[in-house]
DSSP file (Angstrom, degrees, kcal/mol; ACC not computed):
  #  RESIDUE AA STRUCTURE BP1 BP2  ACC     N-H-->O    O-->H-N    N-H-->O    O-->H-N    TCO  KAPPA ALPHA  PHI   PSI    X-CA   Y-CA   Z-CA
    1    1 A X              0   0    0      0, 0.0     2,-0.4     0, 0.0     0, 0.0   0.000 360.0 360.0 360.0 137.0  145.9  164.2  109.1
    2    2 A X        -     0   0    0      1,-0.0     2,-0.4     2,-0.0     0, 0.0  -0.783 360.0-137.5-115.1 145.4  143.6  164.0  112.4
    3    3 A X        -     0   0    0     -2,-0.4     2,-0.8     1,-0.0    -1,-0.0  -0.642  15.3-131.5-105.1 160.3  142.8  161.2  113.4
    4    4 A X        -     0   0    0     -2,-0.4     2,-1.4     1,-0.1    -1,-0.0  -0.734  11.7-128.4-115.1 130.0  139.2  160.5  114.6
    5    5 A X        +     0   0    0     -2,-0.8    -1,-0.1     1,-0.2    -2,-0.0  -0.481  28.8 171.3 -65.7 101.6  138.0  158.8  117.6
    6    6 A X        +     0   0    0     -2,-1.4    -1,-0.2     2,-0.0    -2,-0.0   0.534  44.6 117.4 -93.3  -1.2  135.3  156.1  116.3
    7    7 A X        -     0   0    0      1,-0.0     2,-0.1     6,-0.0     3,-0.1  -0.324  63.8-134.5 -75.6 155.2  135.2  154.5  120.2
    8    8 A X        -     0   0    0      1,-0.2     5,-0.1     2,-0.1    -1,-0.0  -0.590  38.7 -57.4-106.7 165.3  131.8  154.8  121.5
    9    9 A X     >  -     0   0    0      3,-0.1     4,-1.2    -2,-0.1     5,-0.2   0.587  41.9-113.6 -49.1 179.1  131.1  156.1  125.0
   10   10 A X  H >> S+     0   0    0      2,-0.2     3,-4.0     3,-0.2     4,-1.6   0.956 119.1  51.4 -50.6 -73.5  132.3  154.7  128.5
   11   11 A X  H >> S+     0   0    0      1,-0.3     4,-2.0     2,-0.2     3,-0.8   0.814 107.9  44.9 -25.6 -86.2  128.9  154.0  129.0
   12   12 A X  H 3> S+     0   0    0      1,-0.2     4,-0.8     2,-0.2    -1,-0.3   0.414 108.9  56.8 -26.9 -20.8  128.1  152.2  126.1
   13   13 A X  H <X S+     0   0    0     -3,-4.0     4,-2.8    -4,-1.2    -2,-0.2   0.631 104.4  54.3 -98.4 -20.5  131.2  150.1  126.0
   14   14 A X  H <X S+     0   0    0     -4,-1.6     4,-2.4    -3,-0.8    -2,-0.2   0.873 102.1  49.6 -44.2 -57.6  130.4  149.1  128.9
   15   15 A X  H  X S+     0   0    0     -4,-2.0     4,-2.4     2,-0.2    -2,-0.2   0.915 116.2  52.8 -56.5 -49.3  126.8  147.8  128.1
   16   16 A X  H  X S+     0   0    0     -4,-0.8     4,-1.2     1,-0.2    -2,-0.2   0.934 102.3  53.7 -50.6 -60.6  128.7  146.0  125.1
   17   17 A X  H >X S+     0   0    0     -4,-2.8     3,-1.4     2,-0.2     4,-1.1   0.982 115.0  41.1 -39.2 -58.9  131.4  144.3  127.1
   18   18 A X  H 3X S+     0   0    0     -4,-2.4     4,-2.7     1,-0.3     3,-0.3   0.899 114.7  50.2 -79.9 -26.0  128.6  142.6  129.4
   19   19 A X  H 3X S+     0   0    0     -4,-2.4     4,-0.7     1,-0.3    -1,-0.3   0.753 111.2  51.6 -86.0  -5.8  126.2  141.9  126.5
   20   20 A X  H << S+     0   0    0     -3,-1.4    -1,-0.3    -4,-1.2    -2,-0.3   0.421 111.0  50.0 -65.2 -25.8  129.3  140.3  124.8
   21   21 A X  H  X S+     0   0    0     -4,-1.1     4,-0.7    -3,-0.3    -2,-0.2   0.488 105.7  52.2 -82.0 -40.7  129.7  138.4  127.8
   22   22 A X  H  X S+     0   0    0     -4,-2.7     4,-1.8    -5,-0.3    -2,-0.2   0.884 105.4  52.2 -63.6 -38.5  126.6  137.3  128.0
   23   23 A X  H  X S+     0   0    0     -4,-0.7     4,-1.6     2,-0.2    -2,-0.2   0.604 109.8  52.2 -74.7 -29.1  126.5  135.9  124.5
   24   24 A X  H >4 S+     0   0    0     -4,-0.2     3,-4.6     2,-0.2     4,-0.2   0.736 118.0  40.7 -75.3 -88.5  130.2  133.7  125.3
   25   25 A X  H 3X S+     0   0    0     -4,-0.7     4,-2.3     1,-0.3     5,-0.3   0.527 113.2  52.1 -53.6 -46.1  128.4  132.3  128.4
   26   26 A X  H 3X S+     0   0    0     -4,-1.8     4,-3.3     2,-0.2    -1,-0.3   0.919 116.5  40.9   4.6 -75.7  125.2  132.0  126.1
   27   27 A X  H << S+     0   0    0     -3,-4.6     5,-0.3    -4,-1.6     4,-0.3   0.969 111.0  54.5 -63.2 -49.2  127.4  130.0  123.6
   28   28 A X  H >> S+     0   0    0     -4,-0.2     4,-1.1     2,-0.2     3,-0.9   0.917 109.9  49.9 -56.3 -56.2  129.3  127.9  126.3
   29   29 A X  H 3X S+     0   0    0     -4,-2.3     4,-1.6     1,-0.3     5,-0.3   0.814 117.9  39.5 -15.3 -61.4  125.6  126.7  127.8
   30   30 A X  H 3< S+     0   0    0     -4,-3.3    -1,-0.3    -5,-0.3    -2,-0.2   0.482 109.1  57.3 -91.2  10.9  124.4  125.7  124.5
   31   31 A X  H <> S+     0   0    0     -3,-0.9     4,-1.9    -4,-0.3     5,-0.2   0.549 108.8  51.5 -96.5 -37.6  127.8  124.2  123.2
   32   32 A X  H  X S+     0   0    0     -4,-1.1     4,-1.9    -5,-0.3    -2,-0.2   0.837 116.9  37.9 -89.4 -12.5  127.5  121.8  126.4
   33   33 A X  H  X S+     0   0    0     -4,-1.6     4,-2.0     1,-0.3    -1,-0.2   0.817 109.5  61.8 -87.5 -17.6  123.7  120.7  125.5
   34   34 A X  H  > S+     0   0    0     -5,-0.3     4,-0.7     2,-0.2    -1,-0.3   0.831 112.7  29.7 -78.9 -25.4  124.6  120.7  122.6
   35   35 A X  H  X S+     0   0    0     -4,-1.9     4,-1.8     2,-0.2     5,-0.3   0.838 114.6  59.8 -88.4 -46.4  127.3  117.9  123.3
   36   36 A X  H  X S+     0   0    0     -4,-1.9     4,-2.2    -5,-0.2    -2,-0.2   0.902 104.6  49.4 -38.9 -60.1  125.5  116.2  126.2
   37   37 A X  H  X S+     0   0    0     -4,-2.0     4,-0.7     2,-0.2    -1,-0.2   0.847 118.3  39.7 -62.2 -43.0  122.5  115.4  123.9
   38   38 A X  H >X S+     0   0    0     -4,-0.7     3,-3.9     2,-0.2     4,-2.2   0.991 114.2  54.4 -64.3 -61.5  125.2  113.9  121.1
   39   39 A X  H 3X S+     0   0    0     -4,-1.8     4,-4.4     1,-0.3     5,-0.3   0.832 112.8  47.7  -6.7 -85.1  127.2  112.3  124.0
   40   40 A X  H 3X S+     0   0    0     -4,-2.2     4,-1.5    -5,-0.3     6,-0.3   0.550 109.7  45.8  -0.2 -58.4  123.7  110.7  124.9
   41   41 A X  H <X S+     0   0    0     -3,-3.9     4,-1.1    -4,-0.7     5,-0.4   0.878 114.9  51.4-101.4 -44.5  122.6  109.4  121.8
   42   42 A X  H  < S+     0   0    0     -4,-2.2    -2,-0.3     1,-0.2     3,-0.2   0.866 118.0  30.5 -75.6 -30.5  125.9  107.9  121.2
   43   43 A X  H  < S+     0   0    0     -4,-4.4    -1,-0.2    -5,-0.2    -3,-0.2   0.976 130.7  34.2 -79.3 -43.9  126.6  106.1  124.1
   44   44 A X  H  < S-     0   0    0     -4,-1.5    -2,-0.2    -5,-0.3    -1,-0.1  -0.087  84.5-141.9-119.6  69.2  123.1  105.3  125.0
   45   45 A X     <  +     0   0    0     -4,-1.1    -4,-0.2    -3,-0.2     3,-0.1   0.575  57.5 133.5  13.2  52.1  121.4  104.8  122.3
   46   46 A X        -     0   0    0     -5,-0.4     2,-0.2    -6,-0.3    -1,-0.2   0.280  55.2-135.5-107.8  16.9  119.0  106.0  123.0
   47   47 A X        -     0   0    0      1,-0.2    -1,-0.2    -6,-0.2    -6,-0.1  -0.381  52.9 -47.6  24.7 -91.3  118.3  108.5  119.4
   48   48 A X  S    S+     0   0    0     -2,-0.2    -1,-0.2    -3,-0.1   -10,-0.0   0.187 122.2  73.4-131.2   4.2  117.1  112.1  119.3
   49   49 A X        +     0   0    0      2,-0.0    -2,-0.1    -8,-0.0    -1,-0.0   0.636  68.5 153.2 -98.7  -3.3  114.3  112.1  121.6
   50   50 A X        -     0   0    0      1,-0.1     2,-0.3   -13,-0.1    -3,-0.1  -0.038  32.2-156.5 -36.1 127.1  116.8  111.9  124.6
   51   51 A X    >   -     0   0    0      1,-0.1     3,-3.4   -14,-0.0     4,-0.3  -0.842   4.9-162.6-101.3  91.6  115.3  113.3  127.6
   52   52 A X  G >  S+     0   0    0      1,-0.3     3,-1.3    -2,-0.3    -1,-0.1   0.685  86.6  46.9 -54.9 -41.3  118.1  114.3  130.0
   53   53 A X  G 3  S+     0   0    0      1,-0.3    -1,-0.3     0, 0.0    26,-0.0   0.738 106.9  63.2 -86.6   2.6  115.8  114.6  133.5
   54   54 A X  G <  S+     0   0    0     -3,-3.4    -1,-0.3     2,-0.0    -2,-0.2   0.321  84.6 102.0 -91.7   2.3  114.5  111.5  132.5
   55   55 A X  S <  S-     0   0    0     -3,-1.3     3,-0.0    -4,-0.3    24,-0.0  -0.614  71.0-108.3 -80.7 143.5  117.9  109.5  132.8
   56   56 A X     >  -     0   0    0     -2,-0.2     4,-2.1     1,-0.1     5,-0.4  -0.040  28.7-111.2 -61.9 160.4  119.2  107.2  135.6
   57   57 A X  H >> S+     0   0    0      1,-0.2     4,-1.9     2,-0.1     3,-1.3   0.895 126.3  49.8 -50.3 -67.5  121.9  108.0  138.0
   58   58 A X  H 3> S+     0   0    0      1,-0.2     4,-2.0     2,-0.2    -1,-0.2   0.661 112.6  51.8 -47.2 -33.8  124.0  105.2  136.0
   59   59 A X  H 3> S+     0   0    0      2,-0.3     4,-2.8     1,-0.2    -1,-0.2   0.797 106.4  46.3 -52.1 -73.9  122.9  107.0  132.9
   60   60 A X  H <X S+     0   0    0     -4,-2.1     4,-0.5    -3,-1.3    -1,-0.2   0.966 108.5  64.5 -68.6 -34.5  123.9  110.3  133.8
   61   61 A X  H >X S+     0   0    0     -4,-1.9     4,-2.5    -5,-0.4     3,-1.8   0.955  93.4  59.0 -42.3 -60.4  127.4  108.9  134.9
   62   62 A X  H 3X S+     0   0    0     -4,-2.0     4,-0.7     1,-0.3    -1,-0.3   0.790 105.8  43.7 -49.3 -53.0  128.0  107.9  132.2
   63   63 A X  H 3X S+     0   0    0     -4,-2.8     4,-0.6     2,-0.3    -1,-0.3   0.379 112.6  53.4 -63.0  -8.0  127.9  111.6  130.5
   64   64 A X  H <X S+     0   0    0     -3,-1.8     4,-0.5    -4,-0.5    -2,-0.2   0.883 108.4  44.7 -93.1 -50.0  129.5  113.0  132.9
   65   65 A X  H  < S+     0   0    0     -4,-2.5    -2,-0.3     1,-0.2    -3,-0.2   0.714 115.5  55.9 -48.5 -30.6  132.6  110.4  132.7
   66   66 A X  H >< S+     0   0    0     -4,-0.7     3,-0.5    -5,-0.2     4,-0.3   0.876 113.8  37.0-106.4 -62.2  132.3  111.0  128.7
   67   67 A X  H 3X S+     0   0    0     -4,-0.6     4,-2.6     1,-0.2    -2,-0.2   0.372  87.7 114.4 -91.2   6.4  132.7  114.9  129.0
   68   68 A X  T 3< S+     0   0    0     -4,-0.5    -1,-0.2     1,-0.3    -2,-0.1   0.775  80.2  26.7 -21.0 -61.6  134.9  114.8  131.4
   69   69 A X  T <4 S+     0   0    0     -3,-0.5    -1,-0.3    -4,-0.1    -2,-0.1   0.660 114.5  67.6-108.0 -13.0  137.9  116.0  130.1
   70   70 A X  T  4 S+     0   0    0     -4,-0.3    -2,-0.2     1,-0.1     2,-0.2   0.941 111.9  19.4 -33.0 -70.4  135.9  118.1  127.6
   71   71 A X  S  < S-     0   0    0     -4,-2.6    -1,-0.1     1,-0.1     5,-0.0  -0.786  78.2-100.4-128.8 159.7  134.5  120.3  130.4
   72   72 A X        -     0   0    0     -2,-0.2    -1,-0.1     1,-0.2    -3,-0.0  -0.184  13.2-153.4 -69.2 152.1  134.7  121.6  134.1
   73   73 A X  S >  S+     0   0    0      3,-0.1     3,-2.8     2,-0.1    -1,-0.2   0.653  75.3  98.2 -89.5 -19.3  132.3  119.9  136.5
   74   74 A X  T 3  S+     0   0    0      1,-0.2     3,-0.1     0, 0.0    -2,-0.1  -0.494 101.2   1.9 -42.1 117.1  132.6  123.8  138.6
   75   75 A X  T 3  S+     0   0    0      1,-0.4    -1,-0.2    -2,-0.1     2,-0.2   0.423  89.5 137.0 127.8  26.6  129.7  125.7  137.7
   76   76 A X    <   -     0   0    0     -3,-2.8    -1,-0.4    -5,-0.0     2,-0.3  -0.379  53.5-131.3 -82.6 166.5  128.0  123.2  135.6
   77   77 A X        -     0   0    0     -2,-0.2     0, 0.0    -3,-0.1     0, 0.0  -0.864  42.4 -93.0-139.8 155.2  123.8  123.4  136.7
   78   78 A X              0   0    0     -2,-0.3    -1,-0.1     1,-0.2     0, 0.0  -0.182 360.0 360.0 -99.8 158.0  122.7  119.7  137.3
   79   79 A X              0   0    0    -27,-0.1    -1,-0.2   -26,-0.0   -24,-0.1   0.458 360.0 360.0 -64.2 360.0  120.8  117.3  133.7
């Protein structure tokens, strides 16, 4: 029985790796707004309309101290 190569070109796997790679970093990005905003609402009550560039320094400390150990501060892009 021969067996049949189903892997698709260099080329093409290539393009796949990076668009797969785009889609984790994609996921990681919205995983961390997606916690900031809960983070947010639950420490400062502040309810589902939080607006992140509208927070105080003390404010924003606070979510950063919160997610701390959740996530890296390296390569994080500023509220």
């Amino acid at each position: 029985m021969k067996r049949h190569n189903d892997s698709p070109p260099d080329s093409e796997r290539t393009e796949l790796e990076r668009q797969v790679e785009s889609l984790r970093h994609d996921l990681r990005r919205l995983q961390l707004e997606h916690d900031i905003l809960k983070k947010a609402n639950e420490l400062l009550k502040k309810g589902l309309g939080v607006d992140l560039p509208l927070l105080s320094n003390r404010e924003k400390t606070l979510l950063v101290d919160a997610l701390r150990e959740t996530y890296e501060l390296s390569g994080v892009d500023p509220i």
